[in-house]
FIKOLZA-1660 file (N, C-alpha, C; in steps of 0.1 Angstrom, whole numbers, plus 5000, padded with zeros to 4 digits):
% residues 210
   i   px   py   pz ch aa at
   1 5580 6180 6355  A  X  N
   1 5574 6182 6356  A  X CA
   1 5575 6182 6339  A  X  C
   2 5559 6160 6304  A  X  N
   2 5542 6170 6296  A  X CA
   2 5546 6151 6303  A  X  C
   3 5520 6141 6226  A  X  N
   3 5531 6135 6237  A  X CA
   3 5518 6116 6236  A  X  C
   4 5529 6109 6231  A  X  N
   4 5519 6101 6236  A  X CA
   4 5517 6092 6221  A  X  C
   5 5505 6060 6234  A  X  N
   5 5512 6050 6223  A  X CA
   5 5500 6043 6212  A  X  C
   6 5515 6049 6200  A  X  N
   6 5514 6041 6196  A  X CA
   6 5501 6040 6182  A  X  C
   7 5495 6053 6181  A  X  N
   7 5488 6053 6170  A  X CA
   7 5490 6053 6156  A  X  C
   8 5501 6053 6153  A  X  N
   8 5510 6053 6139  A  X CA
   8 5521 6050 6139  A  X  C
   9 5529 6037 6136  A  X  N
   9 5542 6034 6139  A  X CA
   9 5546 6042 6129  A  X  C
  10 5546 6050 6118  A  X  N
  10 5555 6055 6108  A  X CA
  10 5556 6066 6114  A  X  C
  11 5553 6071 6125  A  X  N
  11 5554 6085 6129  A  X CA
  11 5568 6085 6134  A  X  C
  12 5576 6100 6132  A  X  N
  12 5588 6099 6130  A  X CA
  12 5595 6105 6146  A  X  C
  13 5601 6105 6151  A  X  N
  13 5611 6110 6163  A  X CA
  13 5609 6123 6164  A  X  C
  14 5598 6134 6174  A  X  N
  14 5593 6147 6170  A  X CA
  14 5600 6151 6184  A  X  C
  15 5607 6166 6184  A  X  N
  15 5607 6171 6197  A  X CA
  15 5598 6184 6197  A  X  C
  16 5591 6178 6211  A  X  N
  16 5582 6191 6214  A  X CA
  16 5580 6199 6212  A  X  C
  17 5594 6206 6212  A  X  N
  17 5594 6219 6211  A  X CA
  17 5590 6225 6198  A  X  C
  18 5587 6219 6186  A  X  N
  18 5589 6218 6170  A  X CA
  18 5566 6222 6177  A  X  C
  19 5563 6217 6183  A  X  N
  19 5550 6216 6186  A  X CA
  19 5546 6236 6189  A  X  C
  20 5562 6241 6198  A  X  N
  20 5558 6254 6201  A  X CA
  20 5570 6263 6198  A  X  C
  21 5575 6265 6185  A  X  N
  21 5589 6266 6180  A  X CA
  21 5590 6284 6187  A  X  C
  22 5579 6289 6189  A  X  N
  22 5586 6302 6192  A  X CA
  22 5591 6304 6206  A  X  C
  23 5584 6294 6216  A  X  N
  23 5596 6294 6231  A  X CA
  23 5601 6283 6231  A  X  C
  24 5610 6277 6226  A  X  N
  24 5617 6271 6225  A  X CA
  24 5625 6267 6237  A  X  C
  25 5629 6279 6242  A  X  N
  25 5637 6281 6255  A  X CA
  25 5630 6284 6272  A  X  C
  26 5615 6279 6268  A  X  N
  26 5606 6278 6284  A  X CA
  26 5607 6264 6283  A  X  C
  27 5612 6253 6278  A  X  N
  27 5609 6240 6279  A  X CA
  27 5622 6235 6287  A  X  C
  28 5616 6226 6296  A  X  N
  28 5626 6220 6304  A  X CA
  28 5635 6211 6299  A  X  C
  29 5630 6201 6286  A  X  N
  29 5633 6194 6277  A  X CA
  29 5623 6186 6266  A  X  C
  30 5628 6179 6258  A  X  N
  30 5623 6176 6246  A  X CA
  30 5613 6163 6253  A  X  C
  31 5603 6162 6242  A  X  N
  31 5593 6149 6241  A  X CA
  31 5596 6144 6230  A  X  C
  32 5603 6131 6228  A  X  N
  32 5600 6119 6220  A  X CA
  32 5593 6110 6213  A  X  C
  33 5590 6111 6204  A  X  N
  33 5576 6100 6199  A  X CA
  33 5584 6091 6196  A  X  C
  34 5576 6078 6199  A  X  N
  34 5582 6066 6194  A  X CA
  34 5573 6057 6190  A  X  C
  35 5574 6061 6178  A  X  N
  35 5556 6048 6172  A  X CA
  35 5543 6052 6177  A  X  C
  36 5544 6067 6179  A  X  N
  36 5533 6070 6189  A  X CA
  36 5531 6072 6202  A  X  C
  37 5537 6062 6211  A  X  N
  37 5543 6071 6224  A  X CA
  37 5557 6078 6225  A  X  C
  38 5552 6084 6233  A  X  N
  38 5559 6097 6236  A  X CA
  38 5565 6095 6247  A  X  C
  39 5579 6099 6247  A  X  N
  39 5587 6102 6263  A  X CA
  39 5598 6111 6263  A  X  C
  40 5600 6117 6273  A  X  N
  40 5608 6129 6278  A  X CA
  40 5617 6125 6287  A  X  C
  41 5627 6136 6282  A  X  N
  41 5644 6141 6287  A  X CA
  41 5642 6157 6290  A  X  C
  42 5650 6162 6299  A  X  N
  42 5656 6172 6305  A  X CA
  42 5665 6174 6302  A  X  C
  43 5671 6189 6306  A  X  N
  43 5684 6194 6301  A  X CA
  43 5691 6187 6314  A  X  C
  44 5703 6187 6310  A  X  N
  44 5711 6171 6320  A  X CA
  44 5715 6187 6332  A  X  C
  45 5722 6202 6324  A  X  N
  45 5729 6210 6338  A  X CA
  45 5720 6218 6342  A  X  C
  46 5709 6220 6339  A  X  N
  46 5698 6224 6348  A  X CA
  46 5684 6216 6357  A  X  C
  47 5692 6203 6359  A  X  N
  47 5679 6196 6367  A  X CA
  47 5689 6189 6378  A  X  C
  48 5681 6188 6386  A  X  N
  48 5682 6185 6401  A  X CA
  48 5687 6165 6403  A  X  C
  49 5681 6163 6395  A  X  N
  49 5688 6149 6395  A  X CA
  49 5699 6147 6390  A  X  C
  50 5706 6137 6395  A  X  N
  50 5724 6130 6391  A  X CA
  50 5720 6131 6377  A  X  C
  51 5733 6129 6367  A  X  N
  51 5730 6125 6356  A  X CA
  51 5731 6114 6350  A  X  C
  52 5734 6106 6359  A  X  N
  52 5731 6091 6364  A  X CA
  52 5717 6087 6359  A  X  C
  53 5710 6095 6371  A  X  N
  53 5694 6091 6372  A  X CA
  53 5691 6098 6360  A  X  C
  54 5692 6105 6353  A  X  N
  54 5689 6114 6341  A  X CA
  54 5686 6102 6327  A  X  C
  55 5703 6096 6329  A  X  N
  55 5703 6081 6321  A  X CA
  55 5696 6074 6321  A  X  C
  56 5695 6073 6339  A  X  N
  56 5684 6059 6335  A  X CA
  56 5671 6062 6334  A  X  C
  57 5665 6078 6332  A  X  N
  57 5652 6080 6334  A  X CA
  57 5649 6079 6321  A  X  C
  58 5658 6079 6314  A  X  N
  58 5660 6080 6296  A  X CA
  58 5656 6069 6291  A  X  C
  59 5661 6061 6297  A  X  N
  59 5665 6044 6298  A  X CA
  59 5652 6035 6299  A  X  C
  60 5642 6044 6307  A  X  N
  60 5633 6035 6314  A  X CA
  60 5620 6041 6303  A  X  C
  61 5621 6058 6302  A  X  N
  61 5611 6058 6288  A  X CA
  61 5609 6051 6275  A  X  C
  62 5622 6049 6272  A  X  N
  62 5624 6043 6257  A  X CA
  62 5621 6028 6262  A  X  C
  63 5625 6017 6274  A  X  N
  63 5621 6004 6273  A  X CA
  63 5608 6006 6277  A  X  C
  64 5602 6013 6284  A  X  N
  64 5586 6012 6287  A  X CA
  64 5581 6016 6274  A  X  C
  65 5583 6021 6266  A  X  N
  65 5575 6025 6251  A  X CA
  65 5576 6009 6241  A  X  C
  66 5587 6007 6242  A  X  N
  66 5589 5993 6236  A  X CA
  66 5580 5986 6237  A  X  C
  67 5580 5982 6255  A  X  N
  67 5569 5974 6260  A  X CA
  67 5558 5975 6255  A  X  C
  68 5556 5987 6255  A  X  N
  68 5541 5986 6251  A  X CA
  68 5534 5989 6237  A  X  C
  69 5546 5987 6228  A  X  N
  69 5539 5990 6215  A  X CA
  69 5542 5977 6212  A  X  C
  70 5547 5966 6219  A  X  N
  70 5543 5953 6214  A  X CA
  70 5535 5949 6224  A  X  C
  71 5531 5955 6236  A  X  N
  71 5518 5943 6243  A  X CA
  71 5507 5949 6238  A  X  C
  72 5504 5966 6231  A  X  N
  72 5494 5972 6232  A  X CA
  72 5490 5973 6217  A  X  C
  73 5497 5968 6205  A  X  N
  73 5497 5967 6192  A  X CA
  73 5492 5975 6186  A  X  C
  74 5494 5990 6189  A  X  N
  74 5490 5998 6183  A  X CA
  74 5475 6005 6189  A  X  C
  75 5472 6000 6202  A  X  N
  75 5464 6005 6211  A  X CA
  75 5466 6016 6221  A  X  C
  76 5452 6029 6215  A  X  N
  76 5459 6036 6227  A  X CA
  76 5469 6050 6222  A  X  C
  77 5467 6059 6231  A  X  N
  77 5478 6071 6230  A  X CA
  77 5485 6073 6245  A  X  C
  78 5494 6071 6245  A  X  N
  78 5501 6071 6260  A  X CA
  78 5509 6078 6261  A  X  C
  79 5516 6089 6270  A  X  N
  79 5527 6093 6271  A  X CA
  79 5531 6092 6284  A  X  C
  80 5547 6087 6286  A  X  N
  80 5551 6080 6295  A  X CA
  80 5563 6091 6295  A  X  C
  81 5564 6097 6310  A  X  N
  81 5572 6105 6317  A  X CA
  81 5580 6097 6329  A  X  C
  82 5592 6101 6332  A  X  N
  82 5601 6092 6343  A  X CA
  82 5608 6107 6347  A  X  C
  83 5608 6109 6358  A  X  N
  83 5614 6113 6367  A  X CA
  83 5617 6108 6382  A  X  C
  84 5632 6108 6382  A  X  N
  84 5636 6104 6393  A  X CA
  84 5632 6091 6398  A  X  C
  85 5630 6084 6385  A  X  N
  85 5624 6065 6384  A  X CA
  85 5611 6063 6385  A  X  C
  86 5604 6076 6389  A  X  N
  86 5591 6072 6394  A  X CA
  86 5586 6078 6376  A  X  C
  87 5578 6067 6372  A  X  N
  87 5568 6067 6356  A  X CA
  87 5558 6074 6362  A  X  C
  88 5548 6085 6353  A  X  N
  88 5540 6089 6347  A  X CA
  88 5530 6084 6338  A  X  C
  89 5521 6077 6336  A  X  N
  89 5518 6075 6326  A  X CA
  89 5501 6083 6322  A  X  C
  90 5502 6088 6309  A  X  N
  90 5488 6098 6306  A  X CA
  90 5487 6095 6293  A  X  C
  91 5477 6098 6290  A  X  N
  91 5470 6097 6275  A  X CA
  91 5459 6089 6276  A  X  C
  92 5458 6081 6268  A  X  N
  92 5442 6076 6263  A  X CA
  92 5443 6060 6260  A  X  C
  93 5435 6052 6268  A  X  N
  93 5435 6038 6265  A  X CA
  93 5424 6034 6258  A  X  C
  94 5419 6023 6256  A  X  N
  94 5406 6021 6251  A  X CA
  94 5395 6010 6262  A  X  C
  95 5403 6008 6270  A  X  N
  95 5397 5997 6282  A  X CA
  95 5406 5995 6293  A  X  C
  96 5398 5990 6304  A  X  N
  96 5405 5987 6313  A  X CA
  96 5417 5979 6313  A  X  C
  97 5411 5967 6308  A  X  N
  97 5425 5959 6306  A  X CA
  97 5437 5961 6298  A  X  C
  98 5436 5971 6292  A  X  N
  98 5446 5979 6285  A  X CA
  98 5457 5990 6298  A  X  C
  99 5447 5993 6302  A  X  N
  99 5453 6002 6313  A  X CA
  99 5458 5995 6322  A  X  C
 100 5452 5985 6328  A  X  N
 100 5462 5972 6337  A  X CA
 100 5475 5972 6331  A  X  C
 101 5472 5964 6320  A  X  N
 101 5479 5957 6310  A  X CA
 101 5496 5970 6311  A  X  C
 102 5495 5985 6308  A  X  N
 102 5503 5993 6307  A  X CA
 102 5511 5996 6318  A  X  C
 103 5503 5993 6330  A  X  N
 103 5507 5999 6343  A  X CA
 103 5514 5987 6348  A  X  C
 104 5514 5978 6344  A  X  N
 104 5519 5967 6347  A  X CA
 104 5535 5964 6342  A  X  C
 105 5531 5968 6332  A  X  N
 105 5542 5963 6322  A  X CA
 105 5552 5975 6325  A  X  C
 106 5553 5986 6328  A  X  N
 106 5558 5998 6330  A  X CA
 106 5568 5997 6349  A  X  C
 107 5556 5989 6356  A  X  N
 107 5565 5987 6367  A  X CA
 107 5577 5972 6366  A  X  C
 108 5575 5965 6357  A  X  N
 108 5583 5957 6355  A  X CA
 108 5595 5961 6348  A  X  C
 109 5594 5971 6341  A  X  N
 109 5606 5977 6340  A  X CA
 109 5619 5979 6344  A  X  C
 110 5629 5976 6342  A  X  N
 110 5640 5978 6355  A  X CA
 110 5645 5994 6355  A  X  C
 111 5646 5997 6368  A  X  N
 111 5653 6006 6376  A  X CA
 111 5637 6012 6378  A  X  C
 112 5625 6011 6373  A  X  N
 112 5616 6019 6382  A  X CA
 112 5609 6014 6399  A  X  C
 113 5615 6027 6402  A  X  N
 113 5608 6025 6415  A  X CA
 113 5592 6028 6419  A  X  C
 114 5582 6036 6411  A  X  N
 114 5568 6035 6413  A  X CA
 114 5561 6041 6402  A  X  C
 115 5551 6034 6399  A  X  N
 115 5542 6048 6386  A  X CA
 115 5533 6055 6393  A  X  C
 116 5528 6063 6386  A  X  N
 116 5514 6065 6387  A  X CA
 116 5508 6069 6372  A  X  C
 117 5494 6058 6376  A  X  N
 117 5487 6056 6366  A  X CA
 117 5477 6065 6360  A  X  C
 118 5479 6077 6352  A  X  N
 118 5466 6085 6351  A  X CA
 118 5461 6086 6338  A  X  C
 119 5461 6072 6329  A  X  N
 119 5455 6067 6317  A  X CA
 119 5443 6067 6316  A  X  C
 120 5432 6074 6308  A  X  N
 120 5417 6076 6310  A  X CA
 120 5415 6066 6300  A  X  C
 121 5399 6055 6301  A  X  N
 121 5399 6050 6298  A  X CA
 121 5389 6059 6285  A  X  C
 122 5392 6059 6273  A  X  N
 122 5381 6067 6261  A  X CA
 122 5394 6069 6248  A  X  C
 123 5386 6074 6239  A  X  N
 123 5396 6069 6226  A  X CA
 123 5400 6083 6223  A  X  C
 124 5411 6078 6220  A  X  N
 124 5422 6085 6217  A  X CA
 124 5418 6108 6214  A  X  C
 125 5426 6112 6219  A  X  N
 125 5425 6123 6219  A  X CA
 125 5430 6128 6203  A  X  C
 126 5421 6143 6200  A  X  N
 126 5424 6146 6187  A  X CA
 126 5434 6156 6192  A  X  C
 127 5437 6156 6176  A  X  N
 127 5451 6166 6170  A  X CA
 127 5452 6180 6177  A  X  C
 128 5437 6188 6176  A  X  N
 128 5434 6200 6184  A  X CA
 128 5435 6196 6194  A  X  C
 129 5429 6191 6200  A  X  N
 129 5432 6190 6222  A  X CA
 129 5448 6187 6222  A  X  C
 130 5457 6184 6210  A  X  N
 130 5472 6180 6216  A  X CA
 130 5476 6192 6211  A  X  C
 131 5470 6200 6198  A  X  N
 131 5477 6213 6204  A  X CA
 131 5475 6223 6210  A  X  C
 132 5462 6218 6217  A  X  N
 132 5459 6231 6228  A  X CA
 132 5469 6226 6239  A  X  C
 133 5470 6215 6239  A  X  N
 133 5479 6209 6255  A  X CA
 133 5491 6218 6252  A  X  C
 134 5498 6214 6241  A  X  N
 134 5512 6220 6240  A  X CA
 134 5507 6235 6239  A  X  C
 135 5500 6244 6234  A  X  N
 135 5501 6258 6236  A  X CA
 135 5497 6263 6254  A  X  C
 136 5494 6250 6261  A  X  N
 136 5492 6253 6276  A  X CA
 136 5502 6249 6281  A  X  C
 137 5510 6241 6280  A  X  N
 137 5522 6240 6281  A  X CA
 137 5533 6250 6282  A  X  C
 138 5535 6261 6274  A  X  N
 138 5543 6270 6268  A  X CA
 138 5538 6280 6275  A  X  C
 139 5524 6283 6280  A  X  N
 139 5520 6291 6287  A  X CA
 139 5524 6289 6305  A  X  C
 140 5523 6277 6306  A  X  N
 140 5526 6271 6325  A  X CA
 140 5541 6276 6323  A  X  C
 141 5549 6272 6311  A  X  N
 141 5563 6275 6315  A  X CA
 141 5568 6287 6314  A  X  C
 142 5563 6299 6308  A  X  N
 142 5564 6312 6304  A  X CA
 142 5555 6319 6320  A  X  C
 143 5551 6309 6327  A  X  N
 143 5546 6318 6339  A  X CA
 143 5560 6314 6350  A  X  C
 144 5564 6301 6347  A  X  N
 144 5577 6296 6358  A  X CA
 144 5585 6310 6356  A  X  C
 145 5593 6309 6341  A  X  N
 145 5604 6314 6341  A  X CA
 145 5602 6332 6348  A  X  C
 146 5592 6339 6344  A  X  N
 146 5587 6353 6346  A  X CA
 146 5587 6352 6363  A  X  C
 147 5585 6342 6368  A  X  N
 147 5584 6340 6384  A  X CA
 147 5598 6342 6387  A  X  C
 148 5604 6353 6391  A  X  N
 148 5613 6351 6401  A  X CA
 148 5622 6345 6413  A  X  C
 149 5612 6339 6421  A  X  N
 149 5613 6331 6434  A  X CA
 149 5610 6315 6426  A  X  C
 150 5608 6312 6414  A  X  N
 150 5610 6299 6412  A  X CA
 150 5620 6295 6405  A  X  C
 151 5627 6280 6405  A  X  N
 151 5637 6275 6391  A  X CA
 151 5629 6270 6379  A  X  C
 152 5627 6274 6371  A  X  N
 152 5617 6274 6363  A  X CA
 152 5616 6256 6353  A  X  C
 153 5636 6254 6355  A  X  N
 153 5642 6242 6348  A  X CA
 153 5637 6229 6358  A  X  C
 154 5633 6234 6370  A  X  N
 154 5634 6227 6387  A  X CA
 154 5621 6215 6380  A  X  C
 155 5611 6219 6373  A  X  N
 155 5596 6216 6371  A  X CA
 155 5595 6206 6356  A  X  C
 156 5590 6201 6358  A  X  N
 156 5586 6194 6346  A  X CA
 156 5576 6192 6343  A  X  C
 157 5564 6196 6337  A  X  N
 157 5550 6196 6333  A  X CA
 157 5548 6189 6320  A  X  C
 158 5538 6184 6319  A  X  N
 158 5530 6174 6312  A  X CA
 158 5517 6178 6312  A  X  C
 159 5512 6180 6302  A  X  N
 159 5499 6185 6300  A  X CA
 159 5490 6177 6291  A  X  C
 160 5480 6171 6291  A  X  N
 160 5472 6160 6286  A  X CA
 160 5456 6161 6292  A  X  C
 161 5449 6169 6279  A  X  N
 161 5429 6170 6275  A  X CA
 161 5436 6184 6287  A  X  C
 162 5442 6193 6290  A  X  N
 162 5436 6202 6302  A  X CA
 162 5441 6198 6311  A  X  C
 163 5444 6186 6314  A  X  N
 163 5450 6190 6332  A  X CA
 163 5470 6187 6330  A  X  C
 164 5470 6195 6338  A  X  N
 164 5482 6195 6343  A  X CA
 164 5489 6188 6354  A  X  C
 165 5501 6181 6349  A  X  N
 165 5509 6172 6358  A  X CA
 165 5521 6179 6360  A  X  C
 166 5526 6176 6369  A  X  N
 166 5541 6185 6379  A  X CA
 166 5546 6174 6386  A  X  C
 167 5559 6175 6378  A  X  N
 167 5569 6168 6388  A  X CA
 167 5582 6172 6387  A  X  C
 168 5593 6165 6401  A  X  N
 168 5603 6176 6399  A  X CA
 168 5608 6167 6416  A  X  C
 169 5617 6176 6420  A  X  N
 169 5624 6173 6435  A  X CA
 169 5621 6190 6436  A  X  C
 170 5617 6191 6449  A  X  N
 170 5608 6204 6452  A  X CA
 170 5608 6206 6468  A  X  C
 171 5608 6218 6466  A  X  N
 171 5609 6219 6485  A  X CA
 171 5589 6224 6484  A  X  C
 172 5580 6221 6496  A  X  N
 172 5573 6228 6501  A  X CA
 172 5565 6240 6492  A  X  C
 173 5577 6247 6494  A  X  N
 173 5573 6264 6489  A  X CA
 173 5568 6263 6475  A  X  C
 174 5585 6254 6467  A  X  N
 174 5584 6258 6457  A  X CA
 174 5569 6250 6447  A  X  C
 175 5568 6240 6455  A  X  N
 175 5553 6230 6448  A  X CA
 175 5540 6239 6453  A  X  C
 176 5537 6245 6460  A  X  N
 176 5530 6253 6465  A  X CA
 176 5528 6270 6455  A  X  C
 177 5538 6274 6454  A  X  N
 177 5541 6289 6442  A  X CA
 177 5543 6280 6429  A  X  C
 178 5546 6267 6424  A  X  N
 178 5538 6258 6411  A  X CA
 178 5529 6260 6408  A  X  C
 179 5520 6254 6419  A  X  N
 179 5510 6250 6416  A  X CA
 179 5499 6260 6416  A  X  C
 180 5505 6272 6423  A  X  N
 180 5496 6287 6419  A  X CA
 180 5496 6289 6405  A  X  C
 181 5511 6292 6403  A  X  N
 181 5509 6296 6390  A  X CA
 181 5506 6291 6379  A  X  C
 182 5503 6275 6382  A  X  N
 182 5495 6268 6367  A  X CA
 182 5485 6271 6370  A  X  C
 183 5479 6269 6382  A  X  N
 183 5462 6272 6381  A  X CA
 183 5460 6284 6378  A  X  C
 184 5468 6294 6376  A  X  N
 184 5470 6307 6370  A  X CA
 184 5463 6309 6353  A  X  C
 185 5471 6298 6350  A  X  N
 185 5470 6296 6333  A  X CA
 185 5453 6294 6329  A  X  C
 186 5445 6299 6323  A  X  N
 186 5436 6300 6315  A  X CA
 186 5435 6287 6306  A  X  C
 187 5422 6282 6311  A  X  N
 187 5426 6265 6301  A  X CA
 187 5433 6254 6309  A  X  C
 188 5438 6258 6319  A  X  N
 188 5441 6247 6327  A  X CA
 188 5429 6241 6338  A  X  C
 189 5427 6227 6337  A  X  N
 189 5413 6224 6340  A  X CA
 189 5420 6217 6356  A  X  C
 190 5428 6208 6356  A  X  N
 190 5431 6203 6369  A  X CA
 190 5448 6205 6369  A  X  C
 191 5454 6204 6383  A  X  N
 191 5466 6205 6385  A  X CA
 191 5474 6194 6393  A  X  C
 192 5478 6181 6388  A  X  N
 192 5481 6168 6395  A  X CA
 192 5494 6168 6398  A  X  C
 193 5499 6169 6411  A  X  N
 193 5517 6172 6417  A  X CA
 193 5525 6155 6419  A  X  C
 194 5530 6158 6411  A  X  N
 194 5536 6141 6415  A  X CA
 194 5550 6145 6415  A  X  C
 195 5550 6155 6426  A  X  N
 195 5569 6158 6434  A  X CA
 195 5570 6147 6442  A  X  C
 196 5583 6147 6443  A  X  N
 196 5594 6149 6452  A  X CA
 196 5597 6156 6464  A  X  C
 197 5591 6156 6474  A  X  N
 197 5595 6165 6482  A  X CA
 197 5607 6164 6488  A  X  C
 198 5615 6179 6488  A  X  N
 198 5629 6177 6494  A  X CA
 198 5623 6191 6507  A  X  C
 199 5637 6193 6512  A  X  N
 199 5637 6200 6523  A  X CA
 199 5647 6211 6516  A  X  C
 200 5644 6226 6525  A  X  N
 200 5651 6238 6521  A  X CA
 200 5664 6233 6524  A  X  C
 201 5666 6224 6535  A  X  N
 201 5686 6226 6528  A  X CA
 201 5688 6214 6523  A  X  C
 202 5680 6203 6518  A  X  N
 202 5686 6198 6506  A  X CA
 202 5685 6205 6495  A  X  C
 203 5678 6215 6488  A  X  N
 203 5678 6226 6479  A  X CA
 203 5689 6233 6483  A  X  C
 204 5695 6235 6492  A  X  N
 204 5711 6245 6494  A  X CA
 204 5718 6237 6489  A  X  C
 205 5720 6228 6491  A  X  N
 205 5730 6216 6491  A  X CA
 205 5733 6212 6474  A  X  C
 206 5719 6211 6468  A  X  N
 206 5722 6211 6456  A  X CA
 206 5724 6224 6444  A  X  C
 207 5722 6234 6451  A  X  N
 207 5732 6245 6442  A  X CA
 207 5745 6244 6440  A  X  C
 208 5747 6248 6430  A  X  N
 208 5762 6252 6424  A  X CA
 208 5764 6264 6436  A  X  C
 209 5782 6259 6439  A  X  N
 209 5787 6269 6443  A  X CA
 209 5789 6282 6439  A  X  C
 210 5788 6291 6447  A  X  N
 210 5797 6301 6437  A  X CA
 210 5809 6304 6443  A  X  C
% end
């Protein structure tokens, strides 16, 4: 369950968390810039996917960025999330056929199995709205961890202009007490769930023993 192509290729390899250095430790994992887009990794022993799938979710960020800082030449602020194969894509295009053009190029990708496209078409978002996103960010995940009855690592959020994206392998409950507590957050404008739904005893199944 967050950043984002291609407006400066000299921009250098940033992790997020450098965005919110004092919780360092509510982030599920790091965001990557690459030439301007941006894509995200998880910690490999607290997420619910193989670390298989971890690889290739890794795998499919960095060639989908590729793709598109040579079909999109420097068009555009996109940040491109993969979990569990299924792409994410958010940020800012400048036209439609840009936005085809990304969503396209992203399912051709190998090992992804579906996107979803939630690229607005308008120019590019300022510096302030990306750090309001990341200081909402740090806020959705400081409400997970404080939650008791949630895995707080279970979520992966993506935050882009105000609305919030959630994804993750999730029972019922737990997308449900999510998605309370982002719309909890002050500043959060929309709450978009792109889970996984699993079942309460596939969630037994994947705990560690004790």
């Amino acid at each position: 369950m967050t950043r984002n192509a291609f407006s400066s290729l000299g921009r250098s390899w940033i992790c997020a968390g450098l965005l919110a250095a004092a919780v360092p430790a509510l982030f599920s994992g790091c965001a990557v810039v690459l030439g301007g887009a941006v894509v995200g990794s998880s910690l490999v022993f607290t997420d619910r996917r193989t670390s298989g799938i971890q690889l290739e979710d890794q795998g499919i960020e960095l060639k989908a960025a590729s793709r598109l800082r040579e079909l999109l030449a420097g068009r555009g602020n996109i940040s491109i999330t993969s979990y569990n194969r299924v792409v994410l894509l958010t940020g800012e295009v400048p036209n439609e056929a840009d936005r085809a053009t990304a969503e396209q190029a992203v399912a051709r990708v190998e090992n992804v199995r579906s996107s979803v496209n939630e690229l607005a078409v308008m120019g590019n978002s300022a510096l302030t709205s990306r750090s309001a996103d990341a200081v909402l960010l740090s806020k959705i995940k400081a409400q997970y961890v404080d939650a008791a009855d949630l895995q707080a690592n279970a979520i992966k959020v993506v935050v882009e202009r105000g609305n919030a994206y959630l994804l993750g392998r999730v029972t019922e409950r737990e997308a449900g007490r999510a998605t309370e507590l982002t719309r909890s957050v002050g500043g959060v404008l929309k709450v978009i769930r792109v889970f996984e739904t699993i079942s309460e005893a596939d969630l037994a199944a994947l705990q560690p023993r004790k």
